[in-house]
PLY file of the C-alpha trace (Angstrom):
ply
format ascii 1.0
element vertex 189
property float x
property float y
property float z
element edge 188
property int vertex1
property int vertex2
end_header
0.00 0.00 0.00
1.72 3.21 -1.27
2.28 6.07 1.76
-0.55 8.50 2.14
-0.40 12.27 1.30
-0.13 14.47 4.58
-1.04 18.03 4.11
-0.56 20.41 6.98
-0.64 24.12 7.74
-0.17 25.87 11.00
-1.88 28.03 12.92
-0.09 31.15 11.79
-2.13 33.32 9.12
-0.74 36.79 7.86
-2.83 39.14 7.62
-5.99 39.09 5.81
-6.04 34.90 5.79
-7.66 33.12 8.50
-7.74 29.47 9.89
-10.35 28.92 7.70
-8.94 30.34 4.54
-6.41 27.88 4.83
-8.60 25.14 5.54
-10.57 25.53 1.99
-6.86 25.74 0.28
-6.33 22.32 2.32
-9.47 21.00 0.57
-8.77 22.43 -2.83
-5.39 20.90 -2.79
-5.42 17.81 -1.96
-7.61 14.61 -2.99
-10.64 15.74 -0.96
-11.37 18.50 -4.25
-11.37 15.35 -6.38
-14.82 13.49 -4.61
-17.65 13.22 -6.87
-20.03 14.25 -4.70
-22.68 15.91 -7.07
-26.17 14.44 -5.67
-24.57 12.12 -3.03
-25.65 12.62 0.96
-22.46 13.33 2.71
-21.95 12.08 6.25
-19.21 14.76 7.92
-19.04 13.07 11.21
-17.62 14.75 13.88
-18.08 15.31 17.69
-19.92 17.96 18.88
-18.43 18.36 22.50
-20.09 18.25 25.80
-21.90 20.80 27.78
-18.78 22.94 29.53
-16.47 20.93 27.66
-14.05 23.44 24.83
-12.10 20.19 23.46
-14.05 20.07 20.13
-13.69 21.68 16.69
-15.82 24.80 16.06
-18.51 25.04 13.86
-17.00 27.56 11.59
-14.70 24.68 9.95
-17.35 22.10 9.95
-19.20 25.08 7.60
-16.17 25.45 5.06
-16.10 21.67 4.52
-20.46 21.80 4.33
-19.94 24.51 1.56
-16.97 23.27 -0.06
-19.63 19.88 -0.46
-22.28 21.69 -1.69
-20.48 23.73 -4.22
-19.52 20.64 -5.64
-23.39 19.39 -5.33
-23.39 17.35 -2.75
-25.94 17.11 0.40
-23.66 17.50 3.64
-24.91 16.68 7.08
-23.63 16.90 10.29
-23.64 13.68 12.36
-22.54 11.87 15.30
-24.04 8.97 17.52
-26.09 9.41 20.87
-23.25 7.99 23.58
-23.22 5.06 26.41
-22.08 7.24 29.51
-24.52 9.98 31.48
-24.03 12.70 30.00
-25.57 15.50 27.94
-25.15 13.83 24.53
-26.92 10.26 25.60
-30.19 10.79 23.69
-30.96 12.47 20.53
-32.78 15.62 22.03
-30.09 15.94 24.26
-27.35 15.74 22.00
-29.47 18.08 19.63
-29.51 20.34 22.24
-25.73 20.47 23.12
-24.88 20.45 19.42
-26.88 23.48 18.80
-25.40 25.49 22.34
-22.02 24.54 21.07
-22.92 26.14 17.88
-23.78 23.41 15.40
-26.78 25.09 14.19
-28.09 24.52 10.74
-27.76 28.26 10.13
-24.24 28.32 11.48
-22.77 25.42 9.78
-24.78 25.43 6.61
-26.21 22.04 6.88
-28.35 19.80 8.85
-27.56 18.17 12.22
-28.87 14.73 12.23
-28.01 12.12 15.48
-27.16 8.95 13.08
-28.69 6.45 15.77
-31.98 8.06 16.36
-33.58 9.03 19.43
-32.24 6.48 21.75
-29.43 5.38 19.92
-31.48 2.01 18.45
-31.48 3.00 14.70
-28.94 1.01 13.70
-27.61 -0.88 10.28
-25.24 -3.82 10.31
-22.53 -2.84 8.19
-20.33 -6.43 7.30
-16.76 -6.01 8.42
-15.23 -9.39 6.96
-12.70 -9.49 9.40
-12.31 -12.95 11.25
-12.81 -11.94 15.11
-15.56 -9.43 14.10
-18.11 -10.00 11.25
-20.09 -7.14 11.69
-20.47 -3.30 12.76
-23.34 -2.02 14.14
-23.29 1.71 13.32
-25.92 4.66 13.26
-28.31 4.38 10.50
-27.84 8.33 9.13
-24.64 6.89 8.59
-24.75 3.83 7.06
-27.08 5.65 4.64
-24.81 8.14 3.62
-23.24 7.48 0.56
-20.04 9.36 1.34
-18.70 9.89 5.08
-16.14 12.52 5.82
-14.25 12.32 9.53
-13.81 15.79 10.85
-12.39 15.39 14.01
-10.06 17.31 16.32
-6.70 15.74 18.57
-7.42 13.83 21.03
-5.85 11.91 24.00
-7.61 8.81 25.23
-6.81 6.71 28.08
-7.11 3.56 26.43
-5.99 4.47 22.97
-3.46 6.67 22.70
-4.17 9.26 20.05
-7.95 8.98 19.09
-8.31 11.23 16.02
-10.16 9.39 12.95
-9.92 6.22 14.58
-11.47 7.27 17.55
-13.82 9.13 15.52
-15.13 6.77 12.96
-14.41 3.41 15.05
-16.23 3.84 17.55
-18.11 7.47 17.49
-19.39 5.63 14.02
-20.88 2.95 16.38
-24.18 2.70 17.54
-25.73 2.06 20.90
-25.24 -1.62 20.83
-22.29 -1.31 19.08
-20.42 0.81 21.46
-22.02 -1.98 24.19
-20.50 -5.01 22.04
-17.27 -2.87 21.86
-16.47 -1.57 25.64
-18.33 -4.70 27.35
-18.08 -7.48 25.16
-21.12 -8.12 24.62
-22.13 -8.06 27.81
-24.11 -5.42 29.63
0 1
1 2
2 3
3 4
4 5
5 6
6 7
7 8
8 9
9 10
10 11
11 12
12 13
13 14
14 15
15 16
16 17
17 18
18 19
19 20
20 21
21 22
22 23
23 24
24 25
25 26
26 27
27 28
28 29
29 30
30 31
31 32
32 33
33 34
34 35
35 36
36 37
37 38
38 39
39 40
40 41
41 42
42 43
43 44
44 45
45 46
46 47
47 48
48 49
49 50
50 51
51 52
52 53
53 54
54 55
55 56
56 57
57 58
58 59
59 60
60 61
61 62
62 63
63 64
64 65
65 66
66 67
67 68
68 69
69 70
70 71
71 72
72 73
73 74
74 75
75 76
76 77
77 78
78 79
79 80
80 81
81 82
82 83
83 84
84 85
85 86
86 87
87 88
88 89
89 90
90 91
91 92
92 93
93 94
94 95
95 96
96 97
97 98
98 99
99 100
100 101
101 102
102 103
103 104
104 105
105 106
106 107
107 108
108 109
109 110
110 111
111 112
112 113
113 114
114 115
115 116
116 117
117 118
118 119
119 120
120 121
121 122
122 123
123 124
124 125
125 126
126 127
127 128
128 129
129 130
130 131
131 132
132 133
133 134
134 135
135 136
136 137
137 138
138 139
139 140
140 141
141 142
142 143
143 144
144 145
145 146
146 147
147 148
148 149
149 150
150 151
151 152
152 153
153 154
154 155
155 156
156 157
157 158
158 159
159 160
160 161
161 162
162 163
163 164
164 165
165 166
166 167
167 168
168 169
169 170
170 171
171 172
172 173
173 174
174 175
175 176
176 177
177 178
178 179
179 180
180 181
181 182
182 183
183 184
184 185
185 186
186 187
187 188
């Protein structure tokens, strides 16, 4: 498998270019301009951040990537799965809700928000993995029936895995209800 691409700009901006400027330059340069995604729903799945909580990418870039899809007519929407823990993202109103305080507002970010395992986290499709110790994933339906899904997703340390990034992202944020259960317990409740 040849090496991937790695594009990368830093935070510093001279004057008159912003963050996000250079964002849509990322997009324009690299293989992401080259999608086909005229008429296709786009998945950009990415974690909206808890109540209190400042560790999550602003809605500003999840808006250049939205209108750098539909430009290219496509049908972005912003996703992410209801979660196991207590929290303020366990159900879909609730997760609505924190999206929308943490500014992922269908007016701010250009698109829709939609919670890819539905209310309670049960609308789920069984996606076959192939793999020999796991056959299949059991990820949000809004997802599965996307028919392009972009990871937008910030740095991030986890206790367990190191760097959780895209991995983190689409591995297991991808993951349903049941899912997440079959992946942190086993199985077993």
């Amino acid at each position: 498998m040849p090496a991937s691409k790695v594009y990368f700009t830093d935070f510093r901006c001279r004057n008159g270019v912003s963050q996000l400027d250079k964002l849509r330059k990322l997009l324009e340069k690299s293989e992401f301009s080259q999608i086909d995604f005229d008429g296709k729903f786009v998945a950009i799945k990415l974690h909206f951040g808890e109540l209190g909580n400042l560790s999550f990418l602003r809605a500003n870039y999840a808006k250049v990537v939205a209108d750098f899809i539909k430009e290219r007519g496509g049908r972005p929407f912003i996703t992410d799965c209801n979660t196991l823990y207590v929290g303020s993202r366990k159900n879909a109103l609730e997760h609505i809700e924190t999206a929308y305080i943490n500014g992922y507002t269908p007016y701010a970010t250009g698109c829709q928000v939609i919670i890819a395992d539905g209310v309670r986290g049960t609308d789920e499709a069984y996606i076959p993995i192939g793999c020999e110790e796991v056959k299949t994933a059991k990820i949000g339906r809004a997802i599965a029936d996307a028919d392009i899904i972009i990871s937008l997703n910030h740095f991030k340390g986890h206790e367990d895995a190191g760097f959780g990034g895209a991995l983190k992202n689409l591995g297991m944020g991808s993951g349903s209800r049941a899912g997440k259960m079959e992946m942190h317990y086993d199985g077993k409740p």
